[in-house]
matplotlib code that plots the C-alpha trace (Angstrom):
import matplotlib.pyplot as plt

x = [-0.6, -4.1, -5.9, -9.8, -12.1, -14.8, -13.7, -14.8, -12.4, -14.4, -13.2, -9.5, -10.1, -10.1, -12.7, -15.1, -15.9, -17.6, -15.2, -14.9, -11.6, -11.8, -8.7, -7.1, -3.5, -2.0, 1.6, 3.1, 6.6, 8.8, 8.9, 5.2, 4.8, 7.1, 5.4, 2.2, 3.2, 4.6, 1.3, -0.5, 2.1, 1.7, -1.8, -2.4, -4.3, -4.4, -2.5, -3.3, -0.9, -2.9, -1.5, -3.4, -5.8, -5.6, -4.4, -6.7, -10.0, -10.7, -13.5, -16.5, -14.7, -11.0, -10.3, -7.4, -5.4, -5.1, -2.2, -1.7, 1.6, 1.4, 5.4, 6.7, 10.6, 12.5, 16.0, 18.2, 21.9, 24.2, 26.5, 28.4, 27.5, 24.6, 23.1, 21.5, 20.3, 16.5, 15.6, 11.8, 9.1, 6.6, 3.9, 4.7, 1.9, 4.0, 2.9, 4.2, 7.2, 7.4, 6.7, 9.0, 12.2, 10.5, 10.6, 14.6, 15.2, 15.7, 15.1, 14.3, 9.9, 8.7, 6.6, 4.9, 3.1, -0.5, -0.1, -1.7, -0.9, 2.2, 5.3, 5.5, 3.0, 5.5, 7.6, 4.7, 3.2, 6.3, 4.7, 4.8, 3.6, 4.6, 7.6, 9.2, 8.8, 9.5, 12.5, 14.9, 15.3, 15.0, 17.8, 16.9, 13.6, 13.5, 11.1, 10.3, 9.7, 6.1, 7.0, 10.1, 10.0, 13.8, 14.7, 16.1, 17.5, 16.2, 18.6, 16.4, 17.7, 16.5, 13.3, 12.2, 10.4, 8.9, 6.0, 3.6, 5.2, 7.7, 8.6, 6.1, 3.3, 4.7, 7.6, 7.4, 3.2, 2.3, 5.5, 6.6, 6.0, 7.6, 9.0, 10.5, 12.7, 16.2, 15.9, 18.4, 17.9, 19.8, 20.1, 21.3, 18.6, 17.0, 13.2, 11.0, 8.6, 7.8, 4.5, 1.5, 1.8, 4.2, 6.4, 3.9, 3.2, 6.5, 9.2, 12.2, 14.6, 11.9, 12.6, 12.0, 9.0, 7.4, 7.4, 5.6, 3.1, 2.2, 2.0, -0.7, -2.3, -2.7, -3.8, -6.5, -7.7, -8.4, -8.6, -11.2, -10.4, -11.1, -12.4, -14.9, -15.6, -14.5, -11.5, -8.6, -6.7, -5.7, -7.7, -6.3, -3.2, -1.4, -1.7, 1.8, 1.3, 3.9, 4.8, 3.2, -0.6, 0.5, 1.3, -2.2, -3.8, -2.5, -3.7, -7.1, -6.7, -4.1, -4.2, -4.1, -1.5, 1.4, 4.7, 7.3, 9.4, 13.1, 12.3, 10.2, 6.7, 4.1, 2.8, -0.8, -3.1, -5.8, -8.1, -8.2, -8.7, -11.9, -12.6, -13.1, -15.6, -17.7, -17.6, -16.7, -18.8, -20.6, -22.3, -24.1, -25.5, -22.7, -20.0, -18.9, -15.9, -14.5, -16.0, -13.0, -10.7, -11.5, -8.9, -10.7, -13.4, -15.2, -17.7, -20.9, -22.0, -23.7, -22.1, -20.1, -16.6, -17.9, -19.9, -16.9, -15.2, -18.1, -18.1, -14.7, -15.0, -17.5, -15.2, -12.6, -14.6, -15.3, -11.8, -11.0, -14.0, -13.1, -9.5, -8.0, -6.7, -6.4, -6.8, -5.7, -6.1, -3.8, -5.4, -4.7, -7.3, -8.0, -10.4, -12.5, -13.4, -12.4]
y = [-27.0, -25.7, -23.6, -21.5, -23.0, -20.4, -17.1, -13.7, -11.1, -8.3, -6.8, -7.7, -5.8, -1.6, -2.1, -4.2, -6.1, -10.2, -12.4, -15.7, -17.6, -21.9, -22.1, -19.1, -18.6, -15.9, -16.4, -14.9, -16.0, -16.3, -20.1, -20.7, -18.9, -21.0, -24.1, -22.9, -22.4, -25.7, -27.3, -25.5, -27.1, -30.6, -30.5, -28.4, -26.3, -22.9, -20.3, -16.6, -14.4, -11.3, -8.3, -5.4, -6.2, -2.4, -2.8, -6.0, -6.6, -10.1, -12.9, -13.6, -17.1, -17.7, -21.5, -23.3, -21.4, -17.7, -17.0, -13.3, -12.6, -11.1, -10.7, -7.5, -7.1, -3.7, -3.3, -0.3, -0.9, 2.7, 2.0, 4.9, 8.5, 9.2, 5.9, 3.7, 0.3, -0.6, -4.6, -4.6, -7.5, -8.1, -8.2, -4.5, -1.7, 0.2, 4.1, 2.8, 2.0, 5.6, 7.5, 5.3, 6.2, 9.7, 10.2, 8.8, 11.7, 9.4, 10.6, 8.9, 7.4, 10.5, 11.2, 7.7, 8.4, 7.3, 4.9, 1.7, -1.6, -4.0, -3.9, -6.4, -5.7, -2.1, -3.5, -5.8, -2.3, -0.1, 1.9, 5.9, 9.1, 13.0, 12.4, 9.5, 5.6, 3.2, 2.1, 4.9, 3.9, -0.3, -2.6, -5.9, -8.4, -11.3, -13.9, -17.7, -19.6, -21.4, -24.2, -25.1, -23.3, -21.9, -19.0, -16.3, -12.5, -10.1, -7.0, -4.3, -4.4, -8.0, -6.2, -4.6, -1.8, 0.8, 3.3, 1.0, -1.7, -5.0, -8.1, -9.7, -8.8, -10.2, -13.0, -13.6, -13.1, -16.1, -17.6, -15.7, -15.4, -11.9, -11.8, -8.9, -5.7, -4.0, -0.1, 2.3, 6.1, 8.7, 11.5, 14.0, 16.1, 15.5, 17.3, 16.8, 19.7, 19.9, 17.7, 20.1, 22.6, 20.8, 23.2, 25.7, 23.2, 22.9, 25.4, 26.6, 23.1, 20.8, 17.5, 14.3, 13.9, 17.4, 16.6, 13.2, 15.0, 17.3, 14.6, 12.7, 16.3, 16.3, 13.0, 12.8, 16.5, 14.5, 11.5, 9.1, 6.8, 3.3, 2.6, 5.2, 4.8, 1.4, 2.5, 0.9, 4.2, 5.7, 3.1, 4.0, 4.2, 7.8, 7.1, 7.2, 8.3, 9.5, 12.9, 13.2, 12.0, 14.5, 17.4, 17.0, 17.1, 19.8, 21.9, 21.3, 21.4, 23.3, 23.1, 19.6, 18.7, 16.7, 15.5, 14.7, 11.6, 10.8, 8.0, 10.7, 10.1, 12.1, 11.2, 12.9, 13.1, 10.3, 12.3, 15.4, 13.5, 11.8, 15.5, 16.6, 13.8, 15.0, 11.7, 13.7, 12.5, 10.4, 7.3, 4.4, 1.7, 0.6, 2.6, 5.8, 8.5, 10.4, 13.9, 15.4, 13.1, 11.3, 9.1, 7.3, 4.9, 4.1, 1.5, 2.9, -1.0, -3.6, -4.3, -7.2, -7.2, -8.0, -4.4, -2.8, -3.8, -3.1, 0.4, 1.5, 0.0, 2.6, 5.5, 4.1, 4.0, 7.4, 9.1, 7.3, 8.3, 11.8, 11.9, 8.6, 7.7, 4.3, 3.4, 1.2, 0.2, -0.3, -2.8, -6.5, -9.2, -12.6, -15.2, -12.6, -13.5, -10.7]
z = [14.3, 15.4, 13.2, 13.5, 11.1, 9.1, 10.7, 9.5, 8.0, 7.4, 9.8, 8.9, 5.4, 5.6, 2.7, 5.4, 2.6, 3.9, 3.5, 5.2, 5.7, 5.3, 8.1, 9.6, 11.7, 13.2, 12.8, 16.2, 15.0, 11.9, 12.5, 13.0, 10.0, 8.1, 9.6, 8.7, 5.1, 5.1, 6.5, 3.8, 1.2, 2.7, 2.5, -0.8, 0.6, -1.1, 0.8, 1.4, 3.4, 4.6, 6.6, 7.9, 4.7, 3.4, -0.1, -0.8, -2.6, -0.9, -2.3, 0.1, 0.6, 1.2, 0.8, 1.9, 4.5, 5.3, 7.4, 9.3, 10.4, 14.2, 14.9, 15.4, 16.8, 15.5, 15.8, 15.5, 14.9, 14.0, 11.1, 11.9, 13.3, 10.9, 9.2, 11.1, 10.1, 10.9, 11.5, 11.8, 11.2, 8.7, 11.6, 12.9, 11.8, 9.3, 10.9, 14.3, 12.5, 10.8, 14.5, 16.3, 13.9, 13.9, 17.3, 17.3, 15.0, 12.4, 8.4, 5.5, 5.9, 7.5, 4.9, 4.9, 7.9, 8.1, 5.4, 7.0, 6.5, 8.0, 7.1, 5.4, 2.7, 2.3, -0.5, -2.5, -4.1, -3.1, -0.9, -1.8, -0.5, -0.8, -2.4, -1.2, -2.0, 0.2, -2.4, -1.5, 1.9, 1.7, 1.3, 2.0, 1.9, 4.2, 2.2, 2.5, -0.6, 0.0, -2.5, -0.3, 2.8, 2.2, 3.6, 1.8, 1.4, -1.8, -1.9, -3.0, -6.3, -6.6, -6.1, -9.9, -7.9, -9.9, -9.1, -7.0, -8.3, -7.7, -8.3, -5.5, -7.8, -10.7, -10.7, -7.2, -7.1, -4.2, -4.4, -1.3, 2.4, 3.3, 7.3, 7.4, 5.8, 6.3, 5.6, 6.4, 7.9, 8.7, 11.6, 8.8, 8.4, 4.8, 4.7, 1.9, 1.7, -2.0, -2.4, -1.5, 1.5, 3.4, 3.9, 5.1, 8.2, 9.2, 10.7, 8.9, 10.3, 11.1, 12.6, 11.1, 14.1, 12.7, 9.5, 10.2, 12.2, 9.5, 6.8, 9.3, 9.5, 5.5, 5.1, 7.9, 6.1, 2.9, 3.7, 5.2, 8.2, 7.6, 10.8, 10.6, 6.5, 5.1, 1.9, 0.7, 0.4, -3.0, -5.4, -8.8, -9.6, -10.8, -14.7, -16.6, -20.4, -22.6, -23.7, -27.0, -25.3, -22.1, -24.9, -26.4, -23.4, -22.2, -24.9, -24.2, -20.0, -19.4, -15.6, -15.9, -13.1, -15.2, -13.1, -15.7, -15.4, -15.7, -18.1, -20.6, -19.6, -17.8, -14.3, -14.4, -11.2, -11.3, -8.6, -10.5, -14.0, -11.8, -10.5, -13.8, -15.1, -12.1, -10.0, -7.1, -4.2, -6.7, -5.3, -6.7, -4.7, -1.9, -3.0, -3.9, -4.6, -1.6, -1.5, -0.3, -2.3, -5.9, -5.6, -2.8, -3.3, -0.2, 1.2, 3.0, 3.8, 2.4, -0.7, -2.4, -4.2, -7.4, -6.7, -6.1, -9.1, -10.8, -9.9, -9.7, -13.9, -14.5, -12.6, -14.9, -18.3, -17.6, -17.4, -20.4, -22.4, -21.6, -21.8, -23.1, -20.1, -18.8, -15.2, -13.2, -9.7, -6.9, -5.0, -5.5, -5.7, -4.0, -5.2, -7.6, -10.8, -13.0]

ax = plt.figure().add_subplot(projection="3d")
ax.plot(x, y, z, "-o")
ax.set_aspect("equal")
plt.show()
């Protein structure tokens, strides 16, 4: 199998952070990519599977092999008159997913337009946005296991998904090649308008294709492009606390916005928490906060990883200072010492 030697993903990470890969292989098949993972196993070479590189904080040197999986068939099969089963590969851009089953007049990931990425990265963090998670729709994982190269189908409740959260970042963490997902949609109309102004953008029965439209609208309002200013999306993580700590907070800020959970903790609003510490728009050396959105971090050039963990420490250290909260961030790590 022929692979490139040295190649340059800074351009395959929405953070444009330098980063040079030992080997690289775009996987234009399921079986090339299982090939390639086997290579990489024959040869011990360390393995790094990398998507469209939007929810990753990558090293300036990727040994081993990184492997980028290009494939991208969708198939639509109805169950009966209203659910219809979706087929789609890890390699497909997951907001050409989202408008294609919009446009079908298909409901159920209308609301995760924009979100960018392939779909196979989707399940690793549980993907989420105005109300939905990826989770309510999902019901089956295609995987390969890199330290045998079997085959193999993860119902979603194999998956331990919780909010930004699942078993490929823990148990399964670089055990696992994912090649593609099973979701299933409906054509019964099922809007969710509650997150934000959604509602106000859309008509009284809006269509799964209008809703999408006005989710993209929201999110390119507050929300940098990548390709213009290098971000990995939301950077923290919406901090869960429990009721008691949400309680006493709320007596001192009490338009502190607080989402309560089934389980009995608090879902608080890690952009306004940084709003408030005045990091708004705040920037220090290579990186900075979003001015429209604090929940962004972004990359004006020039800077390293280590930077970047550097600074989003000091964004952190200050929410908790201020309101005992702990952050956490929602992109993962390759090669970085931490």
């Amino acid at each position: 199998m022929e692979w490139q030697e040295r190649v340059d993903l800074t351009r395959a990470n929405t953070l444009g952070l330098p980063c040079i890969a030992e080997r690289f292989i775009g996987a234009s098949t399921s079986q090339i990519l299982k090939e390639a993972t086997a290579l990489a196993r024959q040869r011990d070479w360390p393995l790094t599977l990398l998507g469209g590189g939007s929810n990753l904080i990558l090293g300036p040197w990727l040994p081993g092999l990184v492997i980028t999986p290009t494939f991208d068939e969708l198939c639509l099969s109805p169950l009966d008159d209203q659910r219809v089963r979706v087929d789609v590969d890890a390699g497909m851009n997951w907001h050409v997913l989202v408008m294609r089953l919009a446009n079908e007049g298909l409901w159920g990931i209308e609301n995760l337009a924009l979100i960018p990425g392939q779909c196979g990265a989707a399940p690793i963090q549980n993907i989420g946005a105005y109300g939905v998670e990826l989770a309510e729709v999902l019901k089956a994982v295609r995987i390969i296991h890199l330290d045998s190269g079997r085959q193999d189908v993860l119902n979603a409740s194999d998956c331990a998904f919780g909010y930004r959260d699942s078993i490929f970042k823990n148990a399964l963490m670089d055990k696992v090649a994912i090649t593609g997902l099973t979701l299933e949609v409906t054509r019964k109309p099922r809007p969710r308008l509650t997150y934000g102004d959604l509602a106000r953008r859309v008509s009284v029965d809006p269509t799964p294709l209008e809703v999408a439209e006005a989710v993209c609208a929201v999110r390119r309002e507050k929300l940098p492009d990548p390709q213009a200013l290098s971000n990995a999306g939301s950077f923290f993580k919406n901090p869960l606390i429990n009721w008691r700590q949400a309680r006493r907070l709320l007596e001192d800020y009490p338009e502190m916005p607080h989402f309560p959970q089934p389980d009995g903790r608090v879902k608080l609003a890690a952009g306004w928490l940084i709003e408030q510490c005045g990091l708004k728009g705040w920037q220090k050396g290579c990186f900075g906060v979003h001015e429209k959105q604090a929940l962004v971090l972004v990359h004006h050039g020039g800077g390293s990883a280590q930077e970047l963990l550097d600074f989003a420490g000091r964004v952190a250290a200050r929410v908790e200072a201020r309101f005992g909260v702990i952050l956490e961030w929602e992109p993962r790590t390759r090669y970085l010492s931490l």
